[in-house]
C-alpha positions as CSV (number, residue, x, y, z in Angstrom):
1,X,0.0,0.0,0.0
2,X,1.5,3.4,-1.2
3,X,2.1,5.5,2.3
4,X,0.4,8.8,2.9
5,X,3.2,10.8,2.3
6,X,4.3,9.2,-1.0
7,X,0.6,10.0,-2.3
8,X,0.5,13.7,-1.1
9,X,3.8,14.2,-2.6
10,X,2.2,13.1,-6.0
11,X,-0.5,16.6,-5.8
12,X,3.2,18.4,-4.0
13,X,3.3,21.0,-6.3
14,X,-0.7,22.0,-6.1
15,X,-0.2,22.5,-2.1
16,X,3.5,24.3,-2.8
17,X,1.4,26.5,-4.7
18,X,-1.4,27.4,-2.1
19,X,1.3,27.8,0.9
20,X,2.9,30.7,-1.2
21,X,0.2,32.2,-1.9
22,X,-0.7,32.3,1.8
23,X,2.3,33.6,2.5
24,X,2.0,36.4,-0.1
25,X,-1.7,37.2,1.8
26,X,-1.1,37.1,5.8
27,X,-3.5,38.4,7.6
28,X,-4.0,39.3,11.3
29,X,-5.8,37.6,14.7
30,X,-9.6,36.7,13.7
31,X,-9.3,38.8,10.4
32,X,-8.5,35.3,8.4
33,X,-10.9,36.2,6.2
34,X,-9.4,35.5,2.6
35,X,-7.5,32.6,4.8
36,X,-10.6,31.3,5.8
37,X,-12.5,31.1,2.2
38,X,-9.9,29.8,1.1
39,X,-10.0,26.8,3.3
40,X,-13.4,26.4,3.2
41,X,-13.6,26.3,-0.8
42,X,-10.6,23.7,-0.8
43,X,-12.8,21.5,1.9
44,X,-16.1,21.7,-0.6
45,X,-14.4,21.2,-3.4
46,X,-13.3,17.8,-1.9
47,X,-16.7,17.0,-1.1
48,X,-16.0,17.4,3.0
49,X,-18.7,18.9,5.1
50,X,-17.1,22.2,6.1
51,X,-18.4,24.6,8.8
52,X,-17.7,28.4,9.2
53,X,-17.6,30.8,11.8
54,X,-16.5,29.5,14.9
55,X,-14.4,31.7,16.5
56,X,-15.2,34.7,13.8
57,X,-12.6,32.7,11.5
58,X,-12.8,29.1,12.3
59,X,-13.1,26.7,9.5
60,X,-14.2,23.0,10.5
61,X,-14.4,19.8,8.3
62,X,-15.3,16.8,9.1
63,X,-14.7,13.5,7.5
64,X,-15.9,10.3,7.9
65,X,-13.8,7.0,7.3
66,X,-15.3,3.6,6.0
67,X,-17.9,3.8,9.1
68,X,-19.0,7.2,10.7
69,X,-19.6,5.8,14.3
70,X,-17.6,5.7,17.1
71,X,-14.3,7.1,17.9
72,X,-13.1,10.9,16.6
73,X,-9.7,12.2,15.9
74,X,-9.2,16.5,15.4
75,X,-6.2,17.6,14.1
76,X,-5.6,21.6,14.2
77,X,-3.9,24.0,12.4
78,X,-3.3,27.7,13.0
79,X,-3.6,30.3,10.3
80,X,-2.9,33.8,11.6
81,X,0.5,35.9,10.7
82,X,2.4,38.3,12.8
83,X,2.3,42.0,13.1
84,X,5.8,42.1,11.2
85,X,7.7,43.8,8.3
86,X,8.9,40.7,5.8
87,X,12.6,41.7,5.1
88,X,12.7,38.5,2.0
89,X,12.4,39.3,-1.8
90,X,11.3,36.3,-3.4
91,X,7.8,36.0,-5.1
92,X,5.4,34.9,-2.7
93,X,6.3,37.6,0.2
94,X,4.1,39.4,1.9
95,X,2.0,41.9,-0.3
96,X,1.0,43.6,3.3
97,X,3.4,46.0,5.1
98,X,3.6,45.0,8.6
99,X,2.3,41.6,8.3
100,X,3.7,38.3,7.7
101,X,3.8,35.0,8.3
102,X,6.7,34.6,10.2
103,X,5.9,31.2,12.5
104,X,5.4,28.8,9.8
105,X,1.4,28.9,9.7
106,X,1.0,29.2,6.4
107,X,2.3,25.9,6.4
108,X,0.6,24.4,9.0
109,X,-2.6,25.2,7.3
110,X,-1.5,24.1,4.3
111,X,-0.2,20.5,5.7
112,X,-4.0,20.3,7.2
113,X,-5.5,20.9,3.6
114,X,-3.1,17.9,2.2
115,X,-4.3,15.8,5.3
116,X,-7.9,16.6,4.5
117,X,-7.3,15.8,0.9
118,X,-5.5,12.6,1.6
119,X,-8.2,11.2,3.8
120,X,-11.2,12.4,1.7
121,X,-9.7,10.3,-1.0
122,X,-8.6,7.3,0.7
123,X,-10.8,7.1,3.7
124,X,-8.7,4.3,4.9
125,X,-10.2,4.4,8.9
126,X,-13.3,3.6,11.0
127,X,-14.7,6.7,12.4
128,X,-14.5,10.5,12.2
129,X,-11.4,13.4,11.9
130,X,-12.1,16.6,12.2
131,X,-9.4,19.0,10.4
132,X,-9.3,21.8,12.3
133,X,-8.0,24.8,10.9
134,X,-7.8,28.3,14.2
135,X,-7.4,31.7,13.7
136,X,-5.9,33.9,16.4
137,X,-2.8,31.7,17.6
138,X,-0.1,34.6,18.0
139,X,-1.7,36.4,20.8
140,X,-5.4,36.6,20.2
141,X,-6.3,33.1,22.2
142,X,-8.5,31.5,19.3
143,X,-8.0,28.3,20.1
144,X,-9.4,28.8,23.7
145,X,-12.6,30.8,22.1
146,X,-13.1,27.9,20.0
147,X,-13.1,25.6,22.6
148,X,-15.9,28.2,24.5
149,X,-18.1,28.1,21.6
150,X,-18.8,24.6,21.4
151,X,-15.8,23.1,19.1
152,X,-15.6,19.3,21.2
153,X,-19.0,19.4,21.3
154,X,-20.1,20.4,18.4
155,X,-17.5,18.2,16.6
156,X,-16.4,15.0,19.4
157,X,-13.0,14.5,18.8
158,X,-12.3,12.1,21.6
159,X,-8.3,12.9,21.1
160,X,-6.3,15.6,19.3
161,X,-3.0,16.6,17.9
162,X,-1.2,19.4,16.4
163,X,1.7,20.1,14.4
164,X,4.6,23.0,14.9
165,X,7.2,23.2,12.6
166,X,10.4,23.5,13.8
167,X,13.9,25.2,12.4
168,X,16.0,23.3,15.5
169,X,15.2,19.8,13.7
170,X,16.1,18.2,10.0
171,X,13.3,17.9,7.8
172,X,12.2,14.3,8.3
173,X,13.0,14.4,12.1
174,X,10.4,15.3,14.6
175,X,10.1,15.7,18.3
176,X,7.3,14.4,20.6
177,X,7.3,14.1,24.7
178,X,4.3,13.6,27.3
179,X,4.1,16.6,30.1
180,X,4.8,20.0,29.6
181,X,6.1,21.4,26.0
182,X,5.5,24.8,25.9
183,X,5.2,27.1,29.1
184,X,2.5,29.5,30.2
185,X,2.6,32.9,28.9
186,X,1.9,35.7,31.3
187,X,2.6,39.7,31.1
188,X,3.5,42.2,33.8
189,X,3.5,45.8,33.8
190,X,4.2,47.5,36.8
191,X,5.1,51.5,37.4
192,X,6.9,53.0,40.5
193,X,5.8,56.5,40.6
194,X,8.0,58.5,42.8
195,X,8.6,62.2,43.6
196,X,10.9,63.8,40.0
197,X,13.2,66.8,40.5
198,X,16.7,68.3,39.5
199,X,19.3,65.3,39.1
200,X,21.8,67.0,41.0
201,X,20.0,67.7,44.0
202,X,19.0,64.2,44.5
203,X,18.3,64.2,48.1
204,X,15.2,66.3,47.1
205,X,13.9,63.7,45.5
206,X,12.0,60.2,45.2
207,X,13.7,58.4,42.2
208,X,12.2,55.5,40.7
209,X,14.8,55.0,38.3
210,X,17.1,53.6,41.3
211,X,13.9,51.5,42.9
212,X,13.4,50.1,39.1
213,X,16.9,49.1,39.0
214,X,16.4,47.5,42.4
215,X,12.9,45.6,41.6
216,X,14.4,44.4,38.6
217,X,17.8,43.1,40.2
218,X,15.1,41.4,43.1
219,X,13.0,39.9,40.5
220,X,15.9,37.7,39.4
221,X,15.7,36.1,42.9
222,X,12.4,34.2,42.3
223,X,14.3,32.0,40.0
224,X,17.7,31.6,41.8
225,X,16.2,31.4,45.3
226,X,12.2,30.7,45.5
227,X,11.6,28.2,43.0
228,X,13.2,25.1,42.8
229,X,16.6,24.4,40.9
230,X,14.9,21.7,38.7
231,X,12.0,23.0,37.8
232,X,11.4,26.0,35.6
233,X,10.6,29.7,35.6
234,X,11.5,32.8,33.6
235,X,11.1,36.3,34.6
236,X,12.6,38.9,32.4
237,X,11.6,42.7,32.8
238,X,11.5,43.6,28.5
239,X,11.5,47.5,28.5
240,X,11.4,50.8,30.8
241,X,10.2,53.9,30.1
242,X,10.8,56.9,32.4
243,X,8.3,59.7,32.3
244,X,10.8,62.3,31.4
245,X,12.8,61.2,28.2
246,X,15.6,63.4,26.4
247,X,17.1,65.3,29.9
248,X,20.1,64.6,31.1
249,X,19.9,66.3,34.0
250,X,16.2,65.4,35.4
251,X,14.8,62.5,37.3
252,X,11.4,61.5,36.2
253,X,8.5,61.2,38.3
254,X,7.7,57.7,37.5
255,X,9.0,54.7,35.4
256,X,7.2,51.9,33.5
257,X,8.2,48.6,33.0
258,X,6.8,45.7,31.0
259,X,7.7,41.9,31.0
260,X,7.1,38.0,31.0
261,X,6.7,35.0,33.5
262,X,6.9,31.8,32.0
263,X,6.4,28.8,33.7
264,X,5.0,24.9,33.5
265,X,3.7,23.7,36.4
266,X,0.3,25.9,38.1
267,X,1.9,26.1,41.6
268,X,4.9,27.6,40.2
269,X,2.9,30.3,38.2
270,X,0.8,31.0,41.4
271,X,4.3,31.5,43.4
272,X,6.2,33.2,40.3
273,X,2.7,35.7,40.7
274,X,3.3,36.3,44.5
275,X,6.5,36.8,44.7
276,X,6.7,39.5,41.9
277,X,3.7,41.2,43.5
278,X,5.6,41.2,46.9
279,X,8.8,42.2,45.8
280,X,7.9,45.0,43.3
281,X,5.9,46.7,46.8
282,X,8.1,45.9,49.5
283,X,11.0,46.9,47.2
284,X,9.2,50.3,46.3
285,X,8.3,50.9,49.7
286,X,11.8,50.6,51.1
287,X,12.8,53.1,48.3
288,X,10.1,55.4,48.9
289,X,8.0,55.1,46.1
290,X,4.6,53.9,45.2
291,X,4.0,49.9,42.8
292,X,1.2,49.4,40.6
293,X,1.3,45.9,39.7
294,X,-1.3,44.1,36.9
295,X,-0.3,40.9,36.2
296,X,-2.2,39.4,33.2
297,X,-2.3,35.8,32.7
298,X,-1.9,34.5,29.1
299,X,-1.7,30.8,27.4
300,X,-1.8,28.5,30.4
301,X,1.3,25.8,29.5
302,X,1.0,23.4,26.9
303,X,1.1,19.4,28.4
304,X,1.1,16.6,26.1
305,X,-1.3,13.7,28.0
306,X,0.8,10.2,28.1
307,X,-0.3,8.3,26.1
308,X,-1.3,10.2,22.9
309,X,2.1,11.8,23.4
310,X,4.0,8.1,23.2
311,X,1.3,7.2,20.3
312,X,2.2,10.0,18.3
313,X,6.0,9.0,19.0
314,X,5.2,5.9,17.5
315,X,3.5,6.7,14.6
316,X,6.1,9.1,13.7
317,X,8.9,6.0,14.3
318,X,6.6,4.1,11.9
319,X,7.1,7.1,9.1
320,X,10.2,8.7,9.8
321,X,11.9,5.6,11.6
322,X,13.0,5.4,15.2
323,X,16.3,7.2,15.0
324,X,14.3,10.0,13.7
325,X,11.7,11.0,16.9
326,X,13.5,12.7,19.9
327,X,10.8,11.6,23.2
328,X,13.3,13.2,25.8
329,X,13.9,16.8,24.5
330,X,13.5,19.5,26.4
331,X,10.4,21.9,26.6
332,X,10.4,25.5,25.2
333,X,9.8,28.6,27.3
334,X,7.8,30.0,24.3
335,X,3.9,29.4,24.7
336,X,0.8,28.0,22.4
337,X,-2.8,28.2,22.8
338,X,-3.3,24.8,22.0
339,X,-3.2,24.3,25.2
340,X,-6.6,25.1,25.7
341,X,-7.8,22.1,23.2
342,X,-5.2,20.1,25.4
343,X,-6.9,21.0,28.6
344,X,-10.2,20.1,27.6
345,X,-9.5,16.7,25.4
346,X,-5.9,14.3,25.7
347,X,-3.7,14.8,22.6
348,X,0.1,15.7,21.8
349,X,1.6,18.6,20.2
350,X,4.2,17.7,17.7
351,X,7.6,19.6,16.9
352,X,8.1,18.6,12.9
353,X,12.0,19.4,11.9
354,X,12.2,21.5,9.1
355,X,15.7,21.8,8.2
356,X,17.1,25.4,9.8
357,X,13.9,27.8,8.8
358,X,14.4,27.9,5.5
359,X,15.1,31.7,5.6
360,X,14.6,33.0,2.6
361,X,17.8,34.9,0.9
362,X,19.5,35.6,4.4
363,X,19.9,31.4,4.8
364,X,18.6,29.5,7.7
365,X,17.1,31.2,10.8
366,X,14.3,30.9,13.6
367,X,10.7,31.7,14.3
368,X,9.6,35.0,14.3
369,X,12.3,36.2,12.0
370,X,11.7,38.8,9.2
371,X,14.1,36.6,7.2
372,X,12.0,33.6,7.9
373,X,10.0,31.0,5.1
374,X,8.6,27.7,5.4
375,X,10.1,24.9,3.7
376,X,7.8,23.6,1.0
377,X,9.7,20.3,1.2
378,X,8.2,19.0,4.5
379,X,4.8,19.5,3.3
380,X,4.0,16.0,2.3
381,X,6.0,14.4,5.4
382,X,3.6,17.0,7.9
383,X,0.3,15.7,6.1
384,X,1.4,12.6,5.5
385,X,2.0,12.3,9.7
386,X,-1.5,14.0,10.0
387,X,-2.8,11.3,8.2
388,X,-1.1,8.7,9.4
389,X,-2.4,9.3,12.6
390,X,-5.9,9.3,12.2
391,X,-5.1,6.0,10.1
392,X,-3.6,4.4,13.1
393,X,-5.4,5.6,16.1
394,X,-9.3,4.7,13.7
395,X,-8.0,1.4,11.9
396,X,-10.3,-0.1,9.6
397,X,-11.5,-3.3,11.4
């Protein structure tokens, strides 16, 4: 029997063609709107039911196998851009200043569509997938709105996976573990308003440049000496801004400062919390000056369950071969709101090499990168995995 990824790779050039031209048309959080017709059309056109509108943007297909009954697989794919200028020059780049798709979504949706195409056509499995293509990963929370409006309910995946690609890995490696992957995301702003005045007269003043400098040194503490030395927690203070910018010779009345916490496990987000809270006031206080804390909570952390992680580990041994899927690498302090669909059915998130980020003219680089471009090549090895998941975890009986 020919293998999903040999038959995607024989309609390669078709999907090649619709990931660049997503790439030439990114567009923003829960404004996916070309993205989403697009999507949709491809779905009909295949003969898939195909459902709109959840989470503004949301696209939904569903697709039985050989029997419609009993057990359901949903595999998801993001299909928002980032608020970024594309720096490349090749054909397909971004035709929108200031947006681009810079994490590798294009692709991701694109992998789905093969997937979908794949299993329309073969419907080699007993039971239903759900292709599940969000909008709103980079920051807008999609995933979790989709999963308020209904999305398991609506459509009862009983498990469900995703698919990141990933620049640290050759194309044809991929990376799968059970427990946490990605961390929570959370953002602080705090501002220590003090009393401004003439910088040499400093005695007649309250300066909240010096207390910043000391909240920030003190928030380096929660790391080194509250939480424990083998589990996880970053706390990085991003930017300050002083009220009075330009003079030399004046200290401000009050300084701004915005940052991160990331973190895996709950009780260390609920210390990482406390501690920032009590050291930004007490350390104020000390200094004289007033703390404003708000501490917003993002992406919670992103856990793969156990067994759908070690599943999807050998599934991908079964494609790639065994030498090929890393189970013991080490979790990223980046975050994914995936996690939401994670929290609320078991499933893995999978890291799919794809050979150094591509990276356009400037050669290989990360995510988030202005120089940054899929690689077309792992297309059919992404939706042939897709695939071969639903063809494993629904065989035919």
């Amino acid at each position: 029997m020919t293998s999903p990824i040999e038959r995607i790779r024989r309609f390669h050039p078709e999907l090649t063609a619709i990931r660049r031209d997503l790439h030439a048309h990114p567009e923003l959080s829960f404004t996916e709107e070309r993205t989403s017709q697009l999507v949709a059309q491809y779905l009909r056109k295949l003969g898939i039911e195909t459902h709109v509108g959840l989470a503004k943007t949301g696209v939904v297909g569903v697709i039985p196998g050989k029997t419609r009954g009993g057990k359901g697989i949903g595999l998801r794919a993001d299909m928002d851009c980032l608020p970024m200028h594309e720096q490349n020059s090749f054909p397909h780049k971004s035709r929108h200043e200031g947006r681009m798709h810079a994490c590798g979504h294009d692709g991701h949706t694109t992998m789905l569509l093969g997937t979908a195409r794949y299993l329309a056509e073969t419907r080699n499995f007993d039971g239903t997938a759900y292709v599940i293509f969000q909008p709103a990963e980079e920051g807008g929370g999609g995933g979790q709105v989709m999963v308020q409006e209904g999305l398991f309910e609506r459509f009862p995946a009983d498990e469900v996976y995703a698919v990141h690609n990933w620049p640290g890995l050759p194309a044809g490696q991929m990376a799968v573990r059970a427990g946490p992957v990605m961390a929570a995301t959370d953002e602080v702003q705090i501002t220590l308003r003090g009393r401004g005045g003439h910088a040499a007269m400093p005695h007649l003043v309250t300066d909240p440049v010096v207390a910043a400098a000391q909240v920030i040194t003190a928030l380096q503490t929660i790391a080194s000496r509250n939480v424990s030395p083998v589990d996880a927690v970053v706390v990085s203070i991003c930017s300050m801004q002083t009220s009075q910018l330009g003079a030399f010779n004046v200290v401000p009345d009050h300084v701004k400062m915005v940052g991160t916490v990331r973190s895996f496990r709950p009780e260390t987000r609920d210390l990482a919390e406390k501690r920032l809270r009590e050291i930004v006031t007490n350390v104020g206080a000390a200094l004289g000056v007033s703390a404003e804390v708000t501490y917003s909570r993002g992406y919670p952390a992103t856990i793969n369950s156990a067994r759908e992680a070690q599943f999807a580990a050998r599934v991908g041994e079964r494609l790639f071969g065994k030498g090929n899927v890393m189970t013991e690498h080490e979790p990223t302090m980046g975050g994914e709101d995936f996690s939401y669909m994670l929290q609320a059915r078991p499933g893995a998130y999978v890291f799919l090499g794809q050979g150094g980020g591509a990276g356009g003219e400037a050669g290989p680089c990360f995510l988030h990168n202005p120089n940054y471009d899929f690689n077309d090549e792992v297309i059919p090895l992404g939706a042939g995995y897709l695939a071969s998941l639903v063809e494993e975890a629904l065989p035919v009986k």
